[in-house]
Phi, psi and omega in degrees: 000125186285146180286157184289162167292342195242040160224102162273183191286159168297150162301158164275120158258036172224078164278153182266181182034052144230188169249083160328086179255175172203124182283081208288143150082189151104103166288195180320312208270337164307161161271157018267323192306301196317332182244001157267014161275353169257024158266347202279347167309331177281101158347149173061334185301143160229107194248147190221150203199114185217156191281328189218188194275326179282342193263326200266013170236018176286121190174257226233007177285332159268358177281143182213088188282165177268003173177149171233143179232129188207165185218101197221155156321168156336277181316310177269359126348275180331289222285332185309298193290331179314316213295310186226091167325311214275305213297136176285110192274083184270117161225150166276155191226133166324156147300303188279001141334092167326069208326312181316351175291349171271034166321061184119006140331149160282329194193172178198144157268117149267168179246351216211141176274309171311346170272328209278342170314328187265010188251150183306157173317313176293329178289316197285320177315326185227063171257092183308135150284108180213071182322119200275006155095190199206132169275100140357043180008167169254139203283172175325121192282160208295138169087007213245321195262156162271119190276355181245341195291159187200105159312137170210140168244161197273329164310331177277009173223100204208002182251105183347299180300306159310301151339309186285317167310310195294323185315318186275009180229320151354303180288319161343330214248359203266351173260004175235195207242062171273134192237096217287147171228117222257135146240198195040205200255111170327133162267161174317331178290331155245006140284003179273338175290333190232020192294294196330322211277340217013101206265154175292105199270165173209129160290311202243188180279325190294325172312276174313330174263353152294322156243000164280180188254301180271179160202117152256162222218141175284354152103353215257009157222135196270339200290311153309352176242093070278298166329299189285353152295288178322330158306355182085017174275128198260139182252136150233133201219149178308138161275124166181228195215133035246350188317298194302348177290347196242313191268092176288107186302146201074344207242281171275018160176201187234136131273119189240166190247200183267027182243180212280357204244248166352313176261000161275340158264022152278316167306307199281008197248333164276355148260349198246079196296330186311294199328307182320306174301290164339309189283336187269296174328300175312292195316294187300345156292314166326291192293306186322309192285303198253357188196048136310127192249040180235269204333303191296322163292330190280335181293339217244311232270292186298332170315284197308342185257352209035059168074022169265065136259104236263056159358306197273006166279352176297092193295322125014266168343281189313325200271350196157321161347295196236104159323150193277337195269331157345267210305303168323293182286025163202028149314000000 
């Protein structure tokens, strides 16, 4: 009796000598999918990639990866590890990731040192810092940035306190010929804050750091002021914590506070474009050095294998990608 077409047979999931891995969650651009296009280069691997905790136990009863790496809520966590017990159990956790979801995890990954600082003693002993890295954009073509423009995304300012920040530094500005480029969707509370400026709306942020010069960032996440490096963007963010994890002041961008002190070192970066230059060139050498995405995968690759990985089977890796003397030295 033939089986119906639309129940097909399981796949058979014992190939030898490999390594089974499985990706739960994640869009594209995110971990775990972000870092598995530089796996496909690891000998032996065999990768499986599915969108939710129901599509990886739909199934699935004979599949038996040797690790999951995966990035799902609370709940559907719980339902992961039931499915597959044996399997070395990786999950990332979001900025905004409830930590308790790594309850019962082998391990958990972050991107940022100020989060895993914030997790309880037991969650930080078997937490990895492992930023999944960032490519440097190409910078803008000549004539493209607004030397006055100053990049804002409306997701970091959404909070009373932030707000309350921008508010104290906004009058400083009013006298100069700054011109704000807000992207995604604004709340009334900063478009009422910023209607004097009549600000430019944008759909994505790559548009506003694309025509801006500057971005300034409310400080309370690292991963937006790392983007807008990478964008060719000079960053400035509230001093404070998580800013200070990325931003050395003065050097790759500023930290400034809400007074009138602050907003005069806004004003001057909008006349002084060499700083400006100056300030992007540092940031983008940075992310080059500290938030390699060769680097970032062979880190997550040895978590996740618990350290059963070869640099020189990466054909990639090996030829130039990832430097030789790299690979010696975080042997």
């Amino acid at each position: 009796m033939e089986r119906p077409a639309d129940n097909p047979p399981e796949r058979d999931w014992e190939p030898a000598d490999c390594f089974r891995l499985l990706l739960v969650g994640g869009a594209e651009d995110r971990p775990p999918a972000a870092l598995a296009a530089h796996w496909a280069d690891l000998a032996g691997w065999e990768i499986e990639q599915v969108s939710s905790v129901q599509e990886a136990c739909r199934g699935r009863s004979r599949y038996r990866p040797h690790a999951v790496l995966a990035e799902v809520a609370s709940a559907g966590a719980a339902q992961l590890l039931r499915q597959f017990p044996e399997a070395r159990q990786v999950l990332w956790l979001d900025e905004c990731t409830d930590p308790t979801a790594a309850a019962g995890f082998d391990a958990a990954v972050c991107a940022h040192w100020w989060q895993r600082a914030r997790y309880p003693a037991s969650l930080r002993a078997r937490t990895e810092v492992i930023h999944p890295g960032l490519t440097v954009r190409d910078a803008a073509l000549p004539g493209t940035r607004d030397p006055y423009g100053l990049a804002l995304r409306a997701d970091e300012w959404r909070t009373t306190s932030e707000l309350d920040w921008l508010a104290g530094l906004l009058p400083g500005l009013a006298s100069s010929p700054v011109r704000f480029v807000v992207s995604g969707r604004p709340a009334p509370a900063l478009l009422d804050l910023l209607a004097p400026f009549s600000p430019l709306i944008t759909a994505s942020d790559r548009d506003a750091q694309g025509r801006a010069a500057v971005s300034l960032h409310a400080g309370g996440h690292s991963q937006p002021l790392l983007e807008a490096m990478a964008a060719g963007c000079a960053v400035v963010a509230a001093d404070r914590e998580p800013a200070r994890e990325v931003v050395r002041d003065s050097v790759n961008g500023a930290l400034i506070g809400d007074s009138e002190q602050g907003a005069a070192r806004l004003r001057t970066l909008f006349t002084s474009p060499d700083q400006v230059r100056r300030m992007v060139r540092e940031a983008q050498d940075d992310l080059r050095r500290d938030f390699d995405p060769l680097a970032a995968a062979l880190r997550c690759a040895r978590l996740l294998s618990q350290g059963h990985v070869d640099p020189q089977r990466m054909d990639r890796w090996a030829t130039g990608s990832l430097p030789g003397e790299w690979i010696a030295l975080h042997a």
